[in-house]
N, C-alpha and C positions, 0 to 999 in steps of 0.2 A: 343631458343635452336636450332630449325631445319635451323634458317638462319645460326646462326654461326659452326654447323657443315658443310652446304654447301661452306662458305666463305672457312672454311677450308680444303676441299677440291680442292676449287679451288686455292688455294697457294701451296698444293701439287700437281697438276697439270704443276702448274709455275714450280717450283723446278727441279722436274723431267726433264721436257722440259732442263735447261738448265744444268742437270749434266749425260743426255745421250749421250751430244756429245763425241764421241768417236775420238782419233786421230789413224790412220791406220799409222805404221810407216812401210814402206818396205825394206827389206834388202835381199844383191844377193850373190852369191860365184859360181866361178869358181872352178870346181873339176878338180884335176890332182891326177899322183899319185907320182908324183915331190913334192905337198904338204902334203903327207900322214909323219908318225913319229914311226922308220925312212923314209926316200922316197924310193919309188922302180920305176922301167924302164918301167910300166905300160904303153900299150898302151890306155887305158881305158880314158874315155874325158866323163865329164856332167858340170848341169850346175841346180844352185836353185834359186828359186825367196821365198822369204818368208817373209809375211803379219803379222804385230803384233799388235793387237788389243789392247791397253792400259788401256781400261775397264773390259772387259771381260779377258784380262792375258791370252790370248792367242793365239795363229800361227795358220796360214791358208796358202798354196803353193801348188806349185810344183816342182819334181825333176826328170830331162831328165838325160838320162845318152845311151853311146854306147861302146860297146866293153870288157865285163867282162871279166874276165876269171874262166874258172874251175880248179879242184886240178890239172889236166893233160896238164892243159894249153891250153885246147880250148876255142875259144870263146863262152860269153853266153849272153843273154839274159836278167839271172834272177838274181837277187841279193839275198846275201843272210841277207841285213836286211840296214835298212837307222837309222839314229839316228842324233839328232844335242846331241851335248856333249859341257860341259863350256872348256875353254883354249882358248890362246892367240895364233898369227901366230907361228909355228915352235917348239910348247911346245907339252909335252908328250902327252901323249892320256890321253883326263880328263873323268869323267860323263858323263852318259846319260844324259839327261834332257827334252828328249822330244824323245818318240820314234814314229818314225813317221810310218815306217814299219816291216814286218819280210821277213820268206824265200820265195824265190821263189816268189817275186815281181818283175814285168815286166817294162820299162817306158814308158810312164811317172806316176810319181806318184803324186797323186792329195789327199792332205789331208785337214782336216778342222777341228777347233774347241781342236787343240790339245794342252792342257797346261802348259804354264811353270811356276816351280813354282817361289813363290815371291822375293825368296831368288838370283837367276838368273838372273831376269830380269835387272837389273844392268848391268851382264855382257854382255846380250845381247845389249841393246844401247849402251855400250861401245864399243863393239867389240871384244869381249873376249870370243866368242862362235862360233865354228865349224861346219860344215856338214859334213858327210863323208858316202861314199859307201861300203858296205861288201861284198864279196864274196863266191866263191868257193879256192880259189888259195891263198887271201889275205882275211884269215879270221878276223884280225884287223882293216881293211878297205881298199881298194885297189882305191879309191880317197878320195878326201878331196878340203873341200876350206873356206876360213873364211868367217862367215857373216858379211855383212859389208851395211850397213844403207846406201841407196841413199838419196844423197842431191838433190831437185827438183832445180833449178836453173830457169827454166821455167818460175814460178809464178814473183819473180822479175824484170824479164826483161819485161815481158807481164803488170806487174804496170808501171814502167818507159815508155815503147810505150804509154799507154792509158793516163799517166800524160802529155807526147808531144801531144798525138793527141786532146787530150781535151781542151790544151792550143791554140792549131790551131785552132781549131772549136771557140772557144770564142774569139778570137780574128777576128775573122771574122764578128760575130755579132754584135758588138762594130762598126767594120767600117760599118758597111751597115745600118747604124740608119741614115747616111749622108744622105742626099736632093738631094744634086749632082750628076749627073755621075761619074765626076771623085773622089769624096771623094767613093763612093760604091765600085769604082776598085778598091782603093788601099786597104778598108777594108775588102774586099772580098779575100785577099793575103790568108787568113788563110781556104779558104774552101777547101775542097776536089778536085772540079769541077770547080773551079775558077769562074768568073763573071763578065757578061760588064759593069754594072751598079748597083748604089746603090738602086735598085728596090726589089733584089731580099733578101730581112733579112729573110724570111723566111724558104730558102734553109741552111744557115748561120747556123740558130741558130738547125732545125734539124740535121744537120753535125755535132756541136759541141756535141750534145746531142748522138750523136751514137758512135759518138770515145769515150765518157767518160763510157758507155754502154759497150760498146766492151770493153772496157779494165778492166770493172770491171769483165764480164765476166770470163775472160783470166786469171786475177789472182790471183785469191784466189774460191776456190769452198767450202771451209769452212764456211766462210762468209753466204753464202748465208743458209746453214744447219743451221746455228744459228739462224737467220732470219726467217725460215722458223720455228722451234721451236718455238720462241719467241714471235712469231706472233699468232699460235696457243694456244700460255697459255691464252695472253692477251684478242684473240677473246673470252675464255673459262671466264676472268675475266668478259668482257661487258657485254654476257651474265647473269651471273651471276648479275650484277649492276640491270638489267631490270627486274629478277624476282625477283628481293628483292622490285625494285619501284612499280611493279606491287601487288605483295602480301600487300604494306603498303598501298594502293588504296584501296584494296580489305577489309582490317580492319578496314578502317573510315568506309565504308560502315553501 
């Protein structure tokens, strides 16, 4: 009975490990008050960066902004309240759905942990949700900008270099297994640092070994969180194997 509650245990362990990975999507908007509904002549300019946690169902950011105005038309400072709201580019003023601030907040504004609900989140990956800055002068919002999900581009080109450089590096190795001189040089084409002679395989094959490193590096940082999970349930299952073999040692006794 007490093994297989620890067995089970240890498969909740596993479990867990692999439905914590969390994907962090990020989305940015430019505030003007050119996008606000209707637009107004606002000299008024920010700017959001804003984190959405796919597990957890919830935003985390911040929101810069310069040049508010008051009811008299001075500049200020302070806003009179931040909110993301659902709606698409150039559509009415929808919902709150997240309020991020109230009055008399300064920038930047740094939030966390603040929820949307489930019903939303749709429109958020889509693109169908706004930010907008409140004021003194423009108490409906005196900027605005849509959120809009960055595509990383990075990670793929950073696999494609490491898929070249790895193929350089192994094709180096391959020539430098030659006897020869001149077979080592021309298989040595593929090293980093080039080579006089087929003497040197061991330069070769670690070159190939760090391009293919380096590029896994580069593109994907997910990957490795998985692995790093996965690795931990497993180590949790091993042990788990040794004190079950140990404990059956211990009852021939």
């Amino acid at each position: 009975m007490k093994t297989s509650l620890v067995l089970a245990s240890a498969l909740a362990v596993l479990l867990v490990s692999g439905a914590s990975e969390a994907k962090i999507r990020r989305f940015k908007a430019t505030l003007t008050g050119a996008k606000e509904v209707p637009a107004n002549a606002s000299t008024a300019t920010g700017t959001a960066v804003v984190d959405f946690d796919d597990v957890a169902g919830d935003v985390s950011g911040t929101v810069t902004f310069l040049n508010l105005h008051l009811a008299n038309d001075n500049v200020t400072a302070n806003s009179t309240g931040c909110h993301i709201h659902t709606g698409g580019p150039a559509v009415g003023n929808g919902n709150i759905i997240v309020n991020i601030s109230g009055n008399n907040t300064q920038s930047p504004i740094t939030f966390n942990g603040k929820n949307v609900p489930n019903g939303e989140v749709g429109n958020l990956i889509a693109g169908n949700t706004y930010l907008n800055v409140h004021s003194g002068k423009y108490g409906g919002g005196e900027i605005r900008g849509q959120l809009v999900e960055e595509v990383a581009d990075a990670g793929a080109d950073a696999t494609t270099d490491a898929s070249d450089a790895g193929s350089s590096g192994s094709s180096g190795t391959s020539g430098a297994s030659g006897t020869s001189g001149t077979s080592g040089t021309s298989g040595t084409s593929g090293l980093p640092t080039g080579s006089s002679n087929g003497a040197t395989t061991t330069p070769a094959e670690d070159a190939g070994t760090a391009d293919e490193g380096g590029g896994d590096g580069g593109g994907c940082s997910t990957t490795g969180n998985e692995s790093t999970g996965t690795g931990l349930a497993f180590g949790a299952l091993a042990m788990l194997g040794i004190a079950i073999a140990a404990r059956a040692r211990k009852n021939k006794r």
